[in-house]
C-alpha positions in Angstrom: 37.2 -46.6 40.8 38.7 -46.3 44.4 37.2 -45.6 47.6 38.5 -44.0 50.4 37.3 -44.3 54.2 37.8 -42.4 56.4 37.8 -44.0 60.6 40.6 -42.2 62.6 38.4 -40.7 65.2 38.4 -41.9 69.0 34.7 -42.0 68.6 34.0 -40.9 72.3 30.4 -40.4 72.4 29.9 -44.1 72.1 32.0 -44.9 75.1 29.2 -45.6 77.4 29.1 -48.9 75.2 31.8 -49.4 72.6 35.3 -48.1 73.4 36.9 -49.5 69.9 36.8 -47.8 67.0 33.5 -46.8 65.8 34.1 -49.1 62.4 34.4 -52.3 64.2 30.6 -51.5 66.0 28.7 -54.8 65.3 25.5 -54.5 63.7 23.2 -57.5 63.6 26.5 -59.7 64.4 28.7 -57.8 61.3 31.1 -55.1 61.7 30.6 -51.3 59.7 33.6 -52.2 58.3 33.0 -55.5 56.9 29.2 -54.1 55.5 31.4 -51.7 53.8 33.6 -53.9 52.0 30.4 -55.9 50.9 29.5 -53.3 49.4 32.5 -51.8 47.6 32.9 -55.5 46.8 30.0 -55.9 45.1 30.0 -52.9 42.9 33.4 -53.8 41.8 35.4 -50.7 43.5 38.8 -52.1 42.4 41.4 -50.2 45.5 40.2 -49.4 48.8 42.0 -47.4 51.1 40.7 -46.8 54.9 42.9 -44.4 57.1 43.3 -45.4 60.8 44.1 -43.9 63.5 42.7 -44.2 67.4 43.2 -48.2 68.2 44.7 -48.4 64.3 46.4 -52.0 65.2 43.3 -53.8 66.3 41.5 -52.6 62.8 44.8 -53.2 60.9 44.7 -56.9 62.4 41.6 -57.2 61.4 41.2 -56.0 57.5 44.7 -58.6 57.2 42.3 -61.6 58.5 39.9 -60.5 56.0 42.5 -61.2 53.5 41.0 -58.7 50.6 43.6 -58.3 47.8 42.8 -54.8 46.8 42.5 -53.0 50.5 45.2 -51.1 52.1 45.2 -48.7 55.3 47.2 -45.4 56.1 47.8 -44.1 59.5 47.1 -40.5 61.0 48.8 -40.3 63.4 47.0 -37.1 64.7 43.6 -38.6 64.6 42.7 -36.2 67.3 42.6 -33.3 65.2 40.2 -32.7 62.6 39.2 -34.9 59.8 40.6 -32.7 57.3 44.0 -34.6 58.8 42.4 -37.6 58.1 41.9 -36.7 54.4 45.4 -35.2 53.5 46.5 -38.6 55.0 45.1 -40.6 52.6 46.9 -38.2 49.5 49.7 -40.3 48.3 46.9 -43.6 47.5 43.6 -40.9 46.2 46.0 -39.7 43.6 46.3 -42.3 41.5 44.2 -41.1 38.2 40.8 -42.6 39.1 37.6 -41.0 40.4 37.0 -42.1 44.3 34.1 -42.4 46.4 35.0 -40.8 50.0 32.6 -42.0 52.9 32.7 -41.7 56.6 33.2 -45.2 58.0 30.4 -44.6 60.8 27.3 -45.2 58.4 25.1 -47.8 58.8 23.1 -47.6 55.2 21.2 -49.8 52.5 23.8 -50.8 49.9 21.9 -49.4 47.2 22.9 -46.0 48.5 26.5 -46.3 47.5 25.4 -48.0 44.2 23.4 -45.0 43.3 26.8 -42.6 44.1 28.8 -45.1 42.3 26.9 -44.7 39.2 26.0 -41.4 38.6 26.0 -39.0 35.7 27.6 -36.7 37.9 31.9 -36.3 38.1 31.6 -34.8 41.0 28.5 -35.5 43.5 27.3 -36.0 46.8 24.2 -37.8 48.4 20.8 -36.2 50.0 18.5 -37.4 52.6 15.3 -34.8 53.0 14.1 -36.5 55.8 15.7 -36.1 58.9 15.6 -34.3 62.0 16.3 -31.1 62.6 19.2 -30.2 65.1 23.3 -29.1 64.9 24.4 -32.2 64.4 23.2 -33.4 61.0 25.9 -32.1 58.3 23.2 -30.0 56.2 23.1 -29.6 52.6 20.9 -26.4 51.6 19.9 -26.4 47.7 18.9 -22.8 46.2 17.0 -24.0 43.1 18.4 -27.2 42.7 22.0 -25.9 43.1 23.9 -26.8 46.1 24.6 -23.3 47.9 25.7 -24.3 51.2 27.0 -27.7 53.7 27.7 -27.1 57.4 25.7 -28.3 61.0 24.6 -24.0 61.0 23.6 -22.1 58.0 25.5 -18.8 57.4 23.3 -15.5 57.7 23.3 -14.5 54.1 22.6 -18.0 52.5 19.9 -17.8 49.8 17.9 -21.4 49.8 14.4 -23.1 49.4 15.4 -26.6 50.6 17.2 -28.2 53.5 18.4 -31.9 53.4 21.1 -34.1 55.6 24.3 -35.3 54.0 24.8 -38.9 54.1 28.3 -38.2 54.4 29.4 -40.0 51.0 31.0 -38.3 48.0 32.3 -39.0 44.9 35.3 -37.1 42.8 36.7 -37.0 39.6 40.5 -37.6 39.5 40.5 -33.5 39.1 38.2 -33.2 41.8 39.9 -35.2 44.2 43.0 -33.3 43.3 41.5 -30.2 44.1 40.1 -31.4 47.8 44.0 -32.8 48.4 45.2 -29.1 47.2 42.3 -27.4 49.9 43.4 -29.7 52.5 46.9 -28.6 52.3 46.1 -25.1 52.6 43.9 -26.0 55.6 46.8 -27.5 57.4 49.5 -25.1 56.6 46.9 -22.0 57.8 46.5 -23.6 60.9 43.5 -25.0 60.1 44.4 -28.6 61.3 41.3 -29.2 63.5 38.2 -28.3 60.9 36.1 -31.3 59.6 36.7 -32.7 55.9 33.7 -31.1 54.7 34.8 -27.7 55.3 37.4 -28.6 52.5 34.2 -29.6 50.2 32.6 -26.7 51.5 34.7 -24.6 49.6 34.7 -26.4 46.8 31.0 -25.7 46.8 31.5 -21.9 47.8 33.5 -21.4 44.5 32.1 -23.6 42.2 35.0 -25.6 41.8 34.9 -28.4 41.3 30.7 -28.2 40.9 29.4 -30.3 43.0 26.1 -31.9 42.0 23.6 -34.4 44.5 21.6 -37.6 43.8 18.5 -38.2 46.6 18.4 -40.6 48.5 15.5 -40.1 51.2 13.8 -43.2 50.1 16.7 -45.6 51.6 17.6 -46.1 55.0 21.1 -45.3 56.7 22.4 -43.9 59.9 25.8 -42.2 61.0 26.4 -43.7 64.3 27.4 -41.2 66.8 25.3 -42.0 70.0 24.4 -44.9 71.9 21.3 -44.2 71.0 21.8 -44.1 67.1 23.2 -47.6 68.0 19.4 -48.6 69.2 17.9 -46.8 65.9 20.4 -48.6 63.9 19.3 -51.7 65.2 15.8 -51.3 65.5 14.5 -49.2 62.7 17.5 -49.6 59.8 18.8 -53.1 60.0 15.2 -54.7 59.5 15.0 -52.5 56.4 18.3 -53.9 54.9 19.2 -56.8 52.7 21.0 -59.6 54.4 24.6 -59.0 54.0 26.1 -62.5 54.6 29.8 -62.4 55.5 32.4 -61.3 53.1 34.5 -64.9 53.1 31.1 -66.1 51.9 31.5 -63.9 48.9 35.1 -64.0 48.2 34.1 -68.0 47.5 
């Protein structure tokens, strides 16, 4: 199995107190990016591919001194647009026969989370968090008897549904399913389409049923997508007591 994340974006919002990339945000003295690898590591993802993009040399710099073996980084070079940029950039390593595991690398979350995507009966999946807080800025996933129906910020008028949960922003693909995303994303970009989100592109996959798109629940573990300075305080406050200790990833390569 691969993974692919994605951390092109300038990351602006944070600005007030972290200008780097978002990825490179210290959590309880650890990097996002390193508590991802720990835990790609540790459920034995064998390729891991992370697109760049704002600052991509000082992240580059440091994945080498991390010295992994099976991690690799692409370059968007127009990581201002839309993710959906992002996504197409990472085309020639996702299609490589092998189901992947796309996540946004501005998630602070228990590692159990991305065990619990890695191993599901599902080909094609995403993950669920029912409690959360209202607003436009949590990507929302809308269920219509147990059948995903809908996943944007704002619900479309004529959307049937009985239950409302967040998106923890992680998926996972079988090699068809990826294929399809690459094959959305390219007619995104050559309609003009350049600046829309990655998950417009699974959006439609879930529109049209292809391919179907199941969800594991996760409300019971703790994450948080980092976009504020204030989900910095949550995420140090509220989710990092509730995590394992992560150790550093040297540690574990011993």
């Amino acid at each position: 199995m691969q993974s692919i994340i994605l951390a092109a974006g300038l990351g602006s919002r944070l600005s007030p107190i972290h200008e780097d990339p978002k990825i490179l945000l210290e959590i309880g003295g650890i990097t996002l990016l390193e508590r991802h690898l720990l835990n790609l590591v540790e459920i034995g993802v064998d390729e891991i591919t992370i697109c760049l993009g704002y600052k991509c040399e000082m992240v580059a710099d440091v994945i080498r001194k991390l010295g992994l073996k099976n991690i690799s980084a692409v370059v968007n070079p127009d990581f201002q647009a839309g993710s959906v940029v992002s996504l197409w950039a990472t085309k020639e390593v996702g299609l490589k026969g092998q189901s992947a595991l796309l996540l946004d690398g501005d998630v602070l979350y228990h590692p159990d989370i991305i065990k619990r995507l890695a191993t599901t009966k599902f080909e094609n999946c995403l993950l669920i968090d029912r409690n959360f807080e209202e607003g436009d800025e949590p990507v929302k996933v809308y269920l219509n008897e147990n059948r995903i129906v809908e996943l944007r910020k704002i619900l479309s008028n004529d959307i049937e549904y009985d239950t409302v949960a967040e998106s923890v922003g992680f998926f996972k693909f079988s090699p068809e399913g990826i294929q399809t995303i690459y094959d959305i994303c390219k007619d995104y970009i050559e309609s003009g389409q350049k600046n829309a989100p990655h998950e417009e592109v699974i959006r439609d996959c879930i529109i049209y049923n292809n391919p179907e798109i199941k969800y594991e629940d996760v409300t019971s573990l703790p994450w948080i997508e980092i976009d504020f300075p204030e989900d910095v305080k949550r995420a140090q406050e509220d989710i990092l007591p509730r995590l394992p200790f992560a150790g550093r990833l040297n540690d574990r390569k011993k």
